[in-house]
C-alpha positions in Angstrom: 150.0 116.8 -92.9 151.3 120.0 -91.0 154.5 119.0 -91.8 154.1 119.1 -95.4 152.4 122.4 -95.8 155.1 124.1 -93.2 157.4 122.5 -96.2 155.1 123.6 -98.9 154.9 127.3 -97.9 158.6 127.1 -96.7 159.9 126.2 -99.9 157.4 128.6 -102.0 159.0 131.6 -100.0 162.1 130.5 -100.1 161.8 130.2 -103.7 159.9 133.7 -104.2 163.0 135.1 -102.3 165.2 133.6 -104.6 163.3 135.0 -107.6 163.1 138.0 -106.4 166.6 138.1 -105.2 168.0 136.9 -109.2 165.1 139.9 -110.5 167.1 142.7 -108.6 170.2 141.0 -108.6 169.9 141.8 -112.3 168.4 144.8 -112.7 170.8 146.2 -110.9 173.9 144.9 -112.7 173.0 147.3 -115.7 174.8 150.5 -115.1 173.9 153.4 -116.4 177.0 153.3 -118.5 176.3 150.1 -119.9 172.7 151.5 -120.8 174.3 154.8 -122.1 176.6 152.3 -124.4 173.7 150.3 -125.4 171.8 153.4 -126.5 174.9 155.3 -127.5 174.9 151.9 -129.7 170.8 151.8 -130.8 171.1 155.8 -131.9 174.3 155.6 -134.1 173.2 153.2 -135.9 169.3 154.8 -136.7 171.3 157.8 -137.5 173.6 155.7 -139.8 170.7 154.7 -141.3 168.8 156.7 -141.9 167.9 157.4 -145.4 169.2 160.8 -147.6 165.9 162.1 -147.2 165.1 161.4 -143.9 168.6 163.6 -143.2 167.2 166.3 -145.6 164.2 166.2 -142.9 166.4 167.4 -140.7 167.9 170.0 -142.4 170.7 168.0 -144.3 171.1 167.6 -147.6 173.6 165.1 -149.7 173.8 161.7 -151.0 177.1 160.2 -149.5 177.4 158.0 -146.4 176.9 159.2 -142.8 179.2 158.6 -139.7 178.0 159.5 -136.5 179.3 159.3 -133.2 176.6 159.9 -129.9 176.6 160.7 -126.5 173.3 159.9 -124.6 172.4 162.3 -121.5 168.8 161.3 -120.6 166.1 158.8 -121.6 162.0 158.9 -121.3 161.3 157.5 -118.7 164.3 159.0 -116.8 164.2 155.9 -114.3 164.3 153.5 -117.3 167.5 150.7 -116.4 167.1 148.7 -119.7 166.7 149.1 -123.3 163.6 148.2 -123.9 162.6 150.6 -121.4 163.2 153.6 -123.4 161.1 155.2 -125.2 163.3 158.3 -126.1 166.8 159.0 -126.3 168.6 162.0 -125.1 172.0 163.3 -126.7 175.0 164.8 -128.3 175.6 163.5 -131.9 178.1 164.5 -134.2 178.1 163.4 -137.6 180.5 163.2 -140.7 179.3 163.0 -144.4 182.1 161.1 -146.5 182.9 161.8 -149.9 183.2 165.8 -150.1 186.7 165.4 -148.3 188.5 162.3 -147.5 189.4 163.8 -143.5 187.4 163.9 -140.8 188.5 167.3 -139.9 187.4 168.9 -143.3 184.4 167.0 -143.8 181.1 168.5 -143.7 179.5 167.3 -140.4 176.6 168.2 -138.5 176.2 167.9 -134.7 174.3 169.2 -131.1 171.4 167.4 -129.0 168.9 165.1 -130.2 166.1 163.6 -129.4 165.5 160.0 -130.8 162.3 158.0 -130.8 163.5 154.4 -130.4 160.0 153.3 -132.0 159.5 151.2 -135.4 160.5 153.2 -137.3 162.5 155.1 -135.2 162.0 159.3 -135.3 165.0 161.4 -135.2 164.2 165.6 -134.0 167.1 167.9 -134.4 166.7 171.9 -133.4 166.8 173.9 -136.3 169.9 175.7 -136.8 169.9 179.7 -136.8 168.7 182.5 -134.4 166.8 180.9 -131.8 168.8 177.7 -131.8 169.1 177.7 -127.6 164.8 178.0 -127.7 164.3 175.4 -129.8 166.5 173.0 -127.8 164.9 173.9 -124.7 161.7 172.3 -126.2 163.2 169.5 -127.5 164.9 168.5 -124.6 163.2 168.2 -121.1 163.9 171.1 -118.6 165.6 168.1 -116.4 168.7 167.7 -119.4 168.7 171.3 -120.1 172.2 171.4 -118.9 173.6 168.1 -120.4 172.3 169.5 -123.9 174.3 172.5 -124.2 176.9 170.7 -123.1 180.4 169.8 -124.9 181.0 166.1 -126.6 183.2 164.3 -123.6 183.2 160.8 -125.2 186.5 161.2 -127.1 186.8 157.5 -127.8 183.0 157.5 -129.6 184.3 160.2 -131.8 187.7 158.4 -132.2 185.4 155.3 -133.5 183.5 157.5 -136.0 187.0 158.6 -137.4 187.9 155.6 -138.2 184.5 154.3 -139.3 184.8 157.4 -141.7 188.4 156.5 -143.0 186.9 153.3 -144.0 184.2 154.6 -145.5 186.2 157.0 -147.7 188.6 154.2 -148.2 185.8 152.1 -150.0 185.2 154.6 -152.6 
């Protein structure tokens, strides 16, 4: 009988090592860039979505298609590895309204750091525009990501997507 609970217990800890080995094995094979994809992925397309007058919520106002490239900085919780962790998303958007000019360069576009609720439905905070534009970022964005937010769009091949998503999207018409 000893020999079968020296078994018992030896095969429940090897198999609670195991588990727990697979558990971190896992969590730590999502990068932070993969994350950053995934949410870079999530926020364009709640942005895309968004309707005309949840963009005149946030200060813009038209009726024709939105492109939008992203760049996520930071998440709440800070620490969070996975997407169903976060609860907000940090970053640099740029967006592209189609239809008043046919090129990307001459299109009327909005962009700077966001703040993104991923929540159902999801809730989308832009800083105002206008004198005291650096304040009001500095609230939206945690003191942590201060730096990141004022920071310039590096993700040339997100924008180079949302060019060509907007070529399509102008092509349609």
């Amino acid at each position: 009988m000893i020999k079968t609970r020296r078994g018992l217990v030896a095969a429940i800890v090897t198999l609670a090592s195991l588990t727990l080995a697979g558990v971190m094995f896992f969590a730590g094979r999502q990068p932070s860039s993969q994350l950053n994809e995934e949410l870079a992925a999530q926020v364009t397309l709640i942005l895309e979505q968004a309707s005309p007058d949840e963009h005149h919520n946030h200060g813009h106002s038209f009726d024709s298609k939105v492109v939008c490239a992203v760049e996520p900085f930071g998440t709440e919780p800070q620490n969070a590895t996975s997407l169903v962790e976060v609860t907000w998303v940090y970053a640099r958007h740029m967006c592209a309204v189609t239809g008043e000019s046919p090129d990307w360069a001459a299109s009327v576009r909005a962009s700077g750091p966001i703040a993104v609720k991923v929540s159902i439905p999801p809730q989308i905070r832009v800083p105002e525009a206008g004198p005291g534009y650096p304040d009001r970022v500095r609230r939206l964005i945690p003191a942590r990501y201060h730096e990141q937010a004022f920071a310039e769009f590096t993700d040339e091949a997100a924008i180079e997507a949302a060019r060509e998503r907007f070529a399509l999207a102008n092509e349609a018409k």
